[in-house]
C-alpha positions as CSV (number, residue, x, y, z in Angstrom):
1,X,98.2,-137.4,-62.7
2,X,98.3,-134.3,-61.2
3,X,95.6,-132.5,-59.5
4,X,94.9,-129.4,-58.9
5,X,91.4,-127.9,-57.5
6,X,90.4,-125.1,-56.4
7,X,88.2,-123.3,-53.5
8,X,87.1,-120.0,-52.6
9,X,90.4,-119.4,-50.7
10,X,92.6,-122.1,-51.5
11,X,94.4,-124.0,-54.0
12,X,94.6,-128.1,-53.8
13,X,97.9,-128.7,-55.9
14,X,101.0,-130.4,-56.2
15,X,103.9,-130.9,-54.2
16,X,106.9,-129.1,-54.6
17,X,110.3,-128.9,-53.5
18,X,109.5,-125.8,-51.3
19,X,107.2,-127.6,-49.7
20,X,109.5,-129.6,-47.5
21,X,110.2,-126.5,-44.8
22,X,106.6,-125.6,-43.6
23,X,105.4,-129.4,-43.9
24,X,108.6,-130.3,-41.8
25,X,107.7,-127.4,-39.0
26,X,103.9,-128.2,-38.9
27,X,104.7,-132.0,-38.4
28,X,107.4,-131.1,-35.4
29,X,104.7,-128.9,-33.7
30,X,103.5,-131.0,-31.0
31,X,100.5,-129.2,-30.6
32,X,99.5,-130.0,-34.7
33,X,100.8,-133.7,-33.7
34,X,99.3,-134.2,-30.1
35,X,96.7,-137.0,-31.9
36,X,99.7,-138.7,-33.2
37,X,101.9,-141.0,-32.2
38,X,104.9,-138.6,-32.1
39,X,106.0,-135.6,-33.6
40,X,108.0,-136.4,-37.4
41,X,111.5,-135.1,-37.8
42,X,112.9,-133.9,-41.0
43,X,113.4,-136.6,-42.9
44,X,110.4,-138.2,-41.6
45,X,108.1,-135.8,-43.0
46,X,110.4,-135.7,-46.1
47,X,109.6,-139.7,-46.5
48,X,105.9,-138.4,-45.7
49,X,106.2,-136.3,-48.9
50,X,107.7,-138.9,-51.4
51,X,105.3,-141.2,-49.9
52,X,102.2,-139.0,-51.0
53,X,103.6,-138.6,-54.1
54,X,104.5,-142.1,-55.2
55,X,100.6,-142.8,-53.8
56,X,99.6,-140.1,-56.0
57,X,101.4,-141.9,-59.6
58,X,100.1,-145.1,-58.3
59,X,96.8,-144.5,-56.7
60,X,95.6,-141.2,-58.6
61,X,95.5,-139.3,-55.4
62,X,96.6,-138.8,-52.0
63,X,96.6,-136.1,-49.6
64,X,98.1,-132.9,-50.9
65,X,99.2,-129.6,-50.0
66,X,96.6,-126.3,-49.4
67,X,98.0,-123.0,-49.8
68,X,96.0,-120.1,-49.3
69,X,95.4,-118.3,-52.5
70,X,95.3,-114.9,-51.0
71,X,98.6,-114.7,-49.6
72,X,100.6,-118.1,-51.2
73,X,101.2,-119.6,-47.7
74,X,101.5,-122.8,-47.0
75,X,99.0,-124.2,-44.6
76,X,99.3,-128.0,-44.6
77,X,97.7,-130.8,-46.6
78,X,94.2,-132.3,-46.9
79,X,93.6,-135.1,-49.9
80,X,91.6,-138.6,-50.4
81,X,93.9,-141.4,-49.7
82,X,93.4,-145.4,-49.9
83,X,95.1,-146.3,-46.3
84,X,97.9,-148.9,-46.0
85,X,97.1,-150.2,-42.6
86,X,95.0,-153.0,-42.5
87,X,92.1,-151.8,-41.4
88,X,89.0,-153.6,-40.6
89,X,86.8,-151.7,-42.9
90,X,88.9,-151.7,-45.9
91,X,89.4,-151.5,-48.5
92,X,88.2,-148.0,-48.6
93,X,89.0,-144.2,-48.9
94,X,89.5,-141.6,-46.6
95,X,89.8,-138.1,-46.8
96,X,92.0,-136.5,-44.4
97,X,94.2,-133.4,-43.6
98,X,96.8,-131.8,-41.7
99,X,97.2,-128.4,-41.4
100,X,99.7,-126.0,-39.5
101,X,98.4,-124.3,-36.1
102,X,97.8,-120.8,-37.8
103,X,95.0,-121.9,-39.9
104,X,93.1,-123.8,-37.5
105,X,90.1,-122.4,-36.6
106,X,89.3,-120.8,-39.9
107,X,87.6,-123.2,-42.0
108,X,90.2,-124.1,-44.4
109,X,90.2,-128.0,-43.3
110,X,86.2,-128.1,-44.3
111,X,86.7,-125.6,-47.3
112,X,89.3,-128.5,-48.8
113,X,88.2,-131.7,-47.6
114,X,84.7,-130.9,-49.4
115,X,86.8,-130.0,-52.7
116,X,88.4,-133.4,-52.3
117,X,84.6,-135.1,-51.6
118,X,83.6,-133.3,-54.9
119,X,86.7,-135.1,-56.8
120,X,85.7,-138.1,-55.3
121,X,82.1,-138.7,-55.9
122,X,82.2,-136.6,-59.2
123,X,86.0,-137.4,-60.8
124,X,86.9,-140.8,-59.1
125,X,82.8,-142.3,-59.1
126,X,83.6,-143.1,-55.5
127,X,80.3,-144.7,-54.0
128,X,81.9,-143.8,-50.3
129,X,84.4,-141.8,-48.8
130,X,85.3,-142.4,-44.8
131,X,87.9,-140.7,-42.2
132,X,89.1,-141.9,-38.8
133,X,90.7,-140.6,-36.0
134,X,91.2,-141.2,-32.7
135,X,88.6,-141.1,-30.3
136,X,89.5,-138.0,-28.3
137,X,90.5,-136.0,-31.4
138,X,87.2,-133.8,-31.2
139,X,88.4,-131.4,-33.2
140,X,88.7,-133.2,-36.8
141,X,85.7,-135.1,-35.2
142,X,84.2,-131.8,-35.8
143,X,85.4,-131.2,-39.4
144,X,84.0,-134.4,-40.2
145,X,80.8,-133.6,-38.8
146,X,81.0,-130.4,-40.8
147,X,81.4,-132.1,-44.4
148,X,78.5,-134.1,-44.0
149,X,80.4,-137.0,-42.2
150,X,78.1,-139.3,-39.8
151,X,79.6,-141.2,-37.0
152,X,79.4,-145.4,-37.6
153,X,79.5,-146.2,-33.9
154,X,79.1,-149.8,-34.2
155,X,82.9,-149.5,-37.2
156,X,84.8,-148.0,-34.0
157,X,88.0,-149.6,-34.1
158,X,91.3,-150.5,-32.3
159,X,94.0,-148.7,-35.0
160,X,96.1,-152.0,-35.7
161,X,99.6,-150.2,-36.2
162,X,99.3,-148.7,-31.9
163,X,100.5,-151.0,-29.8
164,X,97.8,-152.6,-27.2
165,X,96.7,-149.7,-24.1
166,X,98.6,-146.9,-26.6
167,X,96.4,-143.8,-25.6
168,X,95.6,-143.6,-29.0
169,X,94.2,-146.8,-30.4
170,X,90.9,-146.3,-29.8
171,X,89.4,-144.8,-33.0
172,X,86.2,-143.6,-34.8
173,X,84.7,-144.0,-38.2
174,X,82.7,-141.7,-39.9
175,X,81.1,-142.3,-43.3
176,X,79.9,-140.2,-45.9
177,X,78.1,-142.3,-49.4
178,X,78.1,-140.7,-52.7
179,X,73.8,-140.7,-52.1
180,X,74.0,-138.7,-49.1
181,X,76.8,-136.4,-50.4
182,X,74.1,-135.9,-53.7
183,X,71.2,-135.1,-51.3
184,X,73.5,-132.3,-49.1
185,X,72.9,-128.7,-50.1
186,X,75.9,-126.6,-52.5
187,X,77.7,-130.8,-53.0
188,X,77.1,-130.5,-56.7
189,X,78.7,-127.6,-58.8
């Protein structure tokens, strides 16, 4: 299946070949990375790719890339994704996103995460949509907050693929149910 939505500013769609060179960059900035384990090479974020799209033919969805309808740049990828890992809240959904340092800041992460919370509650009848990070990643803390997200402090988690004491395996779950996402203003179209 292949989606394609649309904001304000952005287009949700497909990925293409052209693709590969911005995706490649923005996952070998450590800045965009520094909540990450390490920065990706090439063919790591190629492998990235294929695996987003072979979630996609299976699954229905996965994250995707956001290009700025405006100008046609590339900015990163935000989409709904049913994780791998085995996490202790699964099995679930997240929404999540990546997005290159030049479009931080601007509201583009919010602007697509809520498209792909629309999909979800209104195309895929989810009944609850989640995202995690790790604990000191305040920024996409904030995003989540943004969307509508709420913090479940008590779900808080040790990620199970970071080894034991990595800086980055302590991490947060927020939750968002299709009933709350009803009752938030401009969620319905």
């Amino acid at each position: 299946m292949d989606i394609e939505l649309e904001t304000e500013r952005l287009l949700l769609r497909p990925w293409r070949v052209s693709d590969l060179a911005p995706f490649a960059a923005l996952c070998a900035d450590a800045e965009v990375m520094r909540y990450f384990p390490a920065p990706l090479t090439r063919e790591e974020s190629k492998a990235l790719i294929a695996r987003a799209i072979r979630k996609t033919e299976e699954d229905g969805f996965c994250f995707q890339p956001v290009e700025e309808k405006a100008s046609g740049r590339f900015l990163g990828f935000v989409g709904l994704s049913r994780p791998a890992a085995p996490l202790p809240f699964a099995p679930c959904v997240e929404v999540g996103w990546r997005l290159a340092r030049a479009a931080w800041g601007q509201g583009f992460a919010s602007e697509a995460a809520r498209a792909w919370l629309r999909f979800g509650y209104e195309t895929l009848d989810l009944q609850e949509i989640v995202s995690f990070t790790a604990s000191q990643n305040q920024p996409s803390q904030a995003v989540m907050r943004r969307i509508g997200m709420n913090r479940d402090i008590a779900a808080d988690f040790e990620h199970p693929l970071l080894e034991d004491g990595h800086r980055l395996r302590p991490h947060v779950l927020y939750r968002l149910s299709r009933c709350a996402w009803r009752d938030m203003p401009g969620s319905r179209i």
